[in-house]
N, C-alpha and C positions, 0 to 999 in steps of 0.2 A: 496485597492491599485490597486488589480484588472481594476476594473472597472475603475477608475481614468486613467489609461493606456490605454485602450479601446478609453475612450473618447477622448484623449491625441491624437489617435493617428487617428479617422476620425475626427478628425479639420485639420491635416495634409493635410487628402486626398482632402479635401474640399477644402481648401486653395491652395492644388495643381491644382486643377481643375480650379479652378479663375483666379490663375497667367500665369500657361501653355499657353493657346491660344497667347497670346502674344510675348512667348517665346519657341518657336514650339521644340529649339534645343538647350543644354546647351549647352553655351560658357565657355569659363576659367573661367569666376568669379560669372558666377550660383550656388553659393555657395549653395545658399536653397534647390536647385535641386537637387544636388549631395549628401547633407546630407538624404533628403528625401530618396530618391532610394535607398540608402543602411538601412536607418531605415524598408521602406518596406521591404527588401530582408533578415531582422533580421543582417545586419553587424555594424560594431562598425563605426558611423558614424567619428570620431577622429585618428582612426586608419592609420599612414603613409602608403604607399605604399612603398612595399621592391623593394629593388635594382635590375633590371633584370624585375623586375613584370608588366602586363601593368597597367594602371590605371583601378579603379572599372567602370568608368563614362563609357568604350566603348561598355558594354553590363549590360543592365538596364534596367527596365522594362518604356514601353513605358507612357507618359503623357501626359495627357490633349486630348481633342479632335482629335486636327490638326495631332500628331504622332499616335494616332490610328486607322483614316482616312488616313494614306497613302494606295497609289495606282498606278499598273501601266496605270491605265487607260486612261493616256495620252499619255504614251508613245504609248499604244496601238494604241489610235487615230491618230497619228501620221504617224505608219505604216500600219497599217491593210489593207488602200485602194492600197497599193502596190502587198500584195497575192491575187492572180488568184485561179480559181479550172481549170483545163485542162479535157477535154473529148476526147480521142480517138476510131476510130473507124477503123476496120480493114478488109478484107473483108475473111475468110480462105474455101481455097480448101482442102475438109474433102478426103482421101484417101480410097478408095475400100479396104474393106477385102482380096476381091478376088485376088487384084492389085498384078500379078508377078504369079500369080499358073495357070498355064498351061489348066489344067482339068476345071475351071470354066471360064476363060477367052473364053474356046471354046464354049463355050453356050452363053455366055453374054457377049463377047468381051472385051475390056478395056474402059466403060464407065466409066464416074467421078460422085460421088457424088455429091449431088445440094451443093453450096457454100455455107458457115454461117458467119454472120457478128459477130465481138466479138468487144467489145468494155472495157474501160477499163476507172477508175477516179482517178482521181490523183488532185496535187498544181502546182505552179507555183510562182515566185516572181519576179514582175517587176524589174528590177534595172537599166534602161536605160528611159527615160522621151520621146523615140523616140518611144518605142514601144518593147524592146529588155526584152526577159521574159526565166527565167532560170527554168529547169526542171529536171525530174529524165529520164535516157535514158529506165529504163522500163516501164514510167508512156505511152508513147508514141511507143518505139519500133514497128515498121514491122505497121503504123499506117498509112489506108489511106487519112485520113480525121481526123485533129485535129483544135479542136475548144477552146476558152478560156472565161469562165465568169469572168467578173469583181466583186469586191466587191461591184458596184453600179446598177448591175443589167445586166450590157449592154454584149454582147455575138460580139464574133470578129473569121472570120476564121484568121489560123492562118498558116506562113511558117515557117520550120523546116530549120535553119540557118546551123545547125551542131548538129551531135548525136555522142556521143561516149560509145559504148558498154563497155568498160572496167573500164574509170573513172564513168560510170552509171550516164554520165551527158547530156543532151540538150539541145541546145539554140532555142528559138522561135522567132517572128518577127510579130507583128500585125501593124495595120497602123490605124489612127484615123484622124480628123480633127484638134486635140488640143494635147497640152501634154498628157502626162500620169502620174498620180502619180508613183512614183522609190521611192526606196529606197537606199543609197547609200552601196557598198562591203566595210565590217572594213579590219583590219588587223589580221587574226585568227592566228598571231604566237606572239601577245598580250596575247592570253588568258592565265589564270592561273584555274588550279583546285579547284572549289568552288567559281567561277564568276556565279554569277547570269545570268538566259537567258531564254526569249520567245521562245516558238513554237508554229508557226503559218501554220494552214491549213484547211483541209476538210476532216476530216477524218468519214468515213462510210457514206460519203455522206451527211450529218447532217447539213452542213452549216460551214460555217468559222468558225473556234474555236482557241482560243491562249490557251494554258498551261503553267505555271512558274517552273524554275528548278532552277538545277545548271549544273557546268560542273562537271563532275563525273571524267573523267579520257581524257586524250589526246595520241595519235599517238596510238590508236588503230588499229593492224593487227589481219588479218585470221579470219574474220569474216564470211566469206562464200557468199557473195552476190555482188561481182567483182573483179576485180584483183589489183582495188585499197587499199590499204594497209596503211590507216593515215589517221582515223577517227576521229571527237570529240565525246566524251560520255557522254549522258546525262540524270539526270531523269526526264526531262519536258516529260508529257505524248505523245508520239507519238502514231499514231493508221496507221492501213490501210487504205489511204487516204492522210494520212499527206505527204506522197513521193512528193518531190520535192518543200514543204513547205519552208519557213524561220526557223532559228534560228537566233534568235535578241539579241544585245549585249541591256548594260543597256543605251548606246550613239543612240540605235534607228539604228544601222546598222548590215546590213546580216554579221553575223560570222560563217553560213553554213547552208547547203541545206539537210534537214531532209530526210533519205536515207533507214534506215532500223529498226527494230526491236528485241530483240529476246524474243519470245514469246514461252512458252505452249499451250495458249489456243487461239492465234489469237489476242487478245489486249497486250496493254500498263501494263508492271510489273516493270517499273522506267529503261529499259534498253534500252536507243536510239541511232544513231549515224547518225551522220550529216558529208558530207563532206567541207574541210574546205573553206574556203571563198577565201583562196588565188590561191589556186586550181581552184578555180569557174572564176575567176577572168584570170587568164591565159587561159582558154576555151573562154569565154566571148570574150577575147581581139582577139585570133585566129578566131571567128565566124566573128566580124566587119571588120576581114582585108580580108574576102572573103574564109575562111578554110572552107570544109562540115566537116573534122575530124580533131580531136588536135594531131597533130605530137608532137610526144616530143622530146627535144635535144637529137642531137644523142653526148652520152658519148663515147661509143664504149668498155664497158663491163659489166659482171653479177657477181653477187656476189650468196653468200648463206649465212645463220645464222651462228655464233659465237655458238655451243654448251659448254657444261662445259667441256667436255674433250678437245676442241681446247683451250678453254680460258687456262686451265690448262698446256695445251704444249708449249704455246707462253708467258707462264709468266703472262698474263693478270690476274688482282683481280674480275672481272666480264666476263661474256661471255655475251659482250655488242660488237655491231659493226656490220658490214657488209666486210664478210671474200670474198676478189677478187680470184672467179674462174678464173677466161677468159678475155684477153684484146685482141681486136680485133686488127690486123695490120692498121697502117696507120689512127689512132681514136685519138680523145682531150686525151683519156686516156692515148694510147701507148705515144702520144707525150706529154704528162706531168710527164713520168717517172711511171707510175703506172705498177705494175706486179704483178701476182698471187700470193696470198700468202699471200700479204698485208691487213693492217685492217684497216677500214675506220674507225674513230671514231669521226669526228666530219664536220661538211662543213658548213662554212659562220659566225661561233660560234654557232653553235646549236649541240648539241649532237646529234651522231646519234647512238640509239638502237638497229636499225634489218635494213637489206636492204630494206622492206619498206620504212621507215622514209628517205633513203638515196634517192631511189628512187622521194620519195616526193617534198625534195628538187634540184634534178635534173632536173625535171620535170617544177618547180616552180622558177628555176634560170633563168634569162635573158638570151638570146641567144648573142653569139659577144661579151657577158660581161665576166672580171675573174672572176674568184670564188678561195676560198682556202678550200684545207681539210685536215685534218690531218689524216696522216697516222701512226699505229705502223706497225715497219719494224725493226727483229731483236733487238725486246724490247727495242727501242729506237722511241717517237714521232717525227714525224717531220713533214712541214709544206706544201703542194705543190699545186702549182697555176693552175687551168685546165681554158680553155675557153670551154665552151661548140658551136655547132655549128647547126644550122638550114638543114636541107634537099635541094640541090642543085639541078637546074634545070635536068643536067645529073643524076642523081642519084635518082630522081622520080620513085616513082612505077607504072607502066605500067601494070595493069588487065587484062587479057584474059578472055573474057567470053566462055564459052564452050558450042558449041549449039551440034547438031544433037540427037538422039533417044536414050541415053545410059543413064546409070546411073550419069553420070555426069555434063549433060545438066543443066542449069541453075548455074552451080558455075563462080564465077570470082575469078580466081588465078593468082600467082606470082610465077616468079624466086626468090629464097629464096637471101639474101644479108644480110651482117651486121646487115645494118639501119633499115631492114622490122626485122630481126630476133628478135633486142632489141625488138620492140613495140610490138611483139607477143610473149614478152618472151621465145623465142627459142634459141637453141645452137647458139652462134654469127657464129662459122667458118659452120655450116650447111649446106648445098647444096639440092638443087632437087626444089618442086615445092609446095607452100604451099594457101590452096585455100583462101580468105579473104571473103568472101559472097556468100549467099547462096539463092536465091529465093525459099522466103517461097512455092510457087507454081510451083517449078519445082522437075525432076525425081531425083534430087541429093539429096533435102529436106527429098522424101519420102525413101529413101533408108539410108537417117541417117545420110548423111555428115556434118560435122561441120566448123565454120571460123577457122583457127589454125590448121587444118586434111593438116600431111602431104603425099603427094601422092607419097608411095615410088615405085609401080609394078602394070602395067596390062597388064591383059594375056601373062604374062610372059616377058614385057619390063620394064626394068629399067624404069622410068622416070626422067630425069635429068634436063627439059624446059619444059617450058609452050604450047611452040609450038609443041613440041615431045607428048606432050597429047592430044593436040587438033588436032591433027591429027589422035592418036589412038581412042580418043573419038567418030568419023564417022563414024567406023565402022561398020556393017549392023549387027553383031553381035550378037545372041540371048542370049548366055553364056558368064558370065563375070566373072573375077576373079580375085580381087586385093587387095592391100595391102598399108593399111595407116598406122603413125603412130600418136599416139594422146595422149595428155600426158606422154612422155616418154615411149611409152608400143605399138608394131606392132599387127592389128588387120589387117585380114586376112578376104574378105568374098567374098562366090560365089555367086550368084545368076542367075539367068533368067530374059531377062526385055524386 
């Protein structure tokens, strides 16, 4: 009886083999099919399906040639000739030991070491047929010379459209005789968790490589690697390299720009994150209208995290939201009714989690355009309409660069204001002078200044303007002694320079 079973049951397979090809997919009345696959899988071919239950047919084991032979290797072909690999090259002034100490200076003067060039490899993903190539802002950062290979061989210098340190995104710009192969930006507030997705890149140098994943988890914050805050998560292998790669929907479109890692050992252990494509897409659009950096709408306030013990005091069943610190006078926010205290819970129909995610969508909202968010206020929801608005000719931020012999030389700073405070993340009502750039080859670099260092005191003057420092910054002065603050926390240093 055995063996009668046996044979019973490779005529089946047989027979499954023969018919398959022609019928790559059951339909509704693939009766044969559907009995088959539950006979292999040992189920009661007879057996109704329960009420609530899905059908057995949506997960089955694969038949016939044609379902065993799937592949994305079209889609692959598809995209693949749209990723770049990027080459930067940089040129750095290596700093003297000696540089600042009195006793070796008077032997040896203040000579500079001989200069070293650092160069650095990264991706890239066409998405404009003009030439217009999307990157990671560290793959190129502080870069004087960036170059781009094609996936066809061909090698193009390239112009840097617009960099933004914070979103860790840049736009490139090459120029050919013919199109360029693009790929087109999806829509990454589409995705769902457990969507299937390409990563495409270069990673260790190796040559173009794709990986197959899923998406693992969405609106990823505090990751550690910019201050943007709304990642996608995924296990398609990313490696070093892959920075500024594609992530491919299964439509053959960029759903985000492979960005970081986290790793133990330096590779891929199934932990990626990609920023999202709508993001990219609002960079992208500000690089074509003549931007070097993406301004974000100015809201005109900051929020912080919802903890448990807040959710717990305001009635909340979650310590879910984004809790408004600070609404700046005369801002979309003050003038839509918004006040401290309030919890932001949701904008445009999307939930929002953490101020990240709110952030995300602020950033990602149309300018000029309404928006709705929902507020709890007094444990009651309600509904309120903000416009957000664009940065005004007046109200432009105006850089000083800071020359003469001091520690300071080579920064460009700003009068601190609302609209500069948002995008630096700083107190909105804040006041005094805060530097935004930093030449890697000037005395301000070597002494440790950073973008964001606010400059509260030197040599014992308040600093309240830009002008008010760059005036004490000439000084002939050999002794320095001042005081920034950085991170919420006053650092204090003397030196000689």
């Amino acid at each position: 009886m055995k063996n009668t079973s046996l044979r019973l049951l490779s005529l089946l397979v047989v027979l499954a083999g023969l018919i398959a090809p022609g019928h790559a997919q059951d339909g509704p009345g693939n009766s044969f099919s559907q009995t088959l696959s539950k006979l292999l899988r040992g189920g009661d071919a007879g057996a109704p399906t329960a009420p609530g239950q899905q059908p057995e047919t949506q997960r089955r084991v694969p038949f016939g040639q044609a379902e065993v032979q799937l592949s994305f290797a079209p889609l692959v072909r598809e995209t693949a000739p749209a990723v770049v690999n990027v080459y930067a090259s940089s040129t750095v002034q290596v700093r003297s030991p000696f540089m600042g100490d009195p006793f070796f200076e008077q032997f040896f003067g203040r000579s500079q070491m001989p200069p070293r060039v650092r160069s650095s490899l990264g991706s890239g993903v066409m998405v404009d047929q003009s030439g217009v190539i999307v990157t990671n802002y560290h793959v190129i950062s502080d870069a004087d010379e960036v170059k781009v290979a094609l996936a066809d061989g061909r090698e193009f210098e390239s112009e840097i459209l617009l960099k933004d340190e914070a979103l860790d995104l840049a736009v490139l710009k090459i120029k050919g005789s013919e199109p360029f192969a693009a790929v087109r930006l999806g829509d990454s507030d589409l995705l769902e968790v457990g969507d299937l997705v390409l990563a495409m890149g270069n990673p260790f140098g190796v040559g173009q490589t794709t990986t197959s994943g899923i998406v693992s988890a969405l609106a990823r914050s505090h990751i550690g690697v910019s201050d943007f805050g709304f990642f996608i998560q995924t296990d398609a292998a990313i490696n070093p390299g892959n920075s500024g790669g594609a992530l491919i929907d299964m439509k053959g479109k960029v759903i985000g720009i492979n960005t970081a890692i986290v790793s133990r050992s330096g590779g891929s252990i199934g932990i990626g994150f990609a920023i999202p494509a709508n993001m990219v897409r609002a960079v992208v659009d500000a690089a074509l209208s003549g931007a070097d950096t993406f301004e974000r709408p100015y809201f005109g306030a900051s929020f912080d995290p919802v903890t448990p013990q807040i959710a717990e005091a305001l009635g909340m069943a979650r310590p879910v939201g984004a809790l408004v610190r600070e609404v700046a006078e005369d801002s979309p926010a003050s003038r839509a009714g918004l006040k401290p205290g309030d919890v932001v819970t949701a904008m445009d129909g999307a939930d929002v989690q953490h101020p990240d995610a709110l952030e995300y969508r602020l950033a990602t909202h149309p300018v000029d355009e309404d928006g709705t968010i929902q507020i709890l206020r007094d444990g009651k929801n309600t509904d309120i309409t903000i416009r957000l608005e664009r940065l005004s000719e007046g109200e432009a931020v105006n850089p000083t660069l800071i020359d003469g012999r001091g520690p300071f030389a080579g920064a460009s700073v700003a009068d601190l204001a609302p609209r500069l405070a948002q995008r630096l993340k700083l107190p909105l009502n804040r006041k005094g002078v805060v530097i935004l750039d930093v030449d890697r080859r000037s005395p301000a670099a070597s002494v440790g200044l950073r973008p964001g260092d606010v400059i509260r005191e030197v040599n014992g003057l308040e600093i309240d303007r830009a002008d008010t420092l760059l005036r004490v910054a000439r000084d002939d002065s050999r002794r320095w002694r001042f005081a920034i603050e950085r991170d919420g926390r006053i650092l204090q240093q003397t030196l000689r320079f």
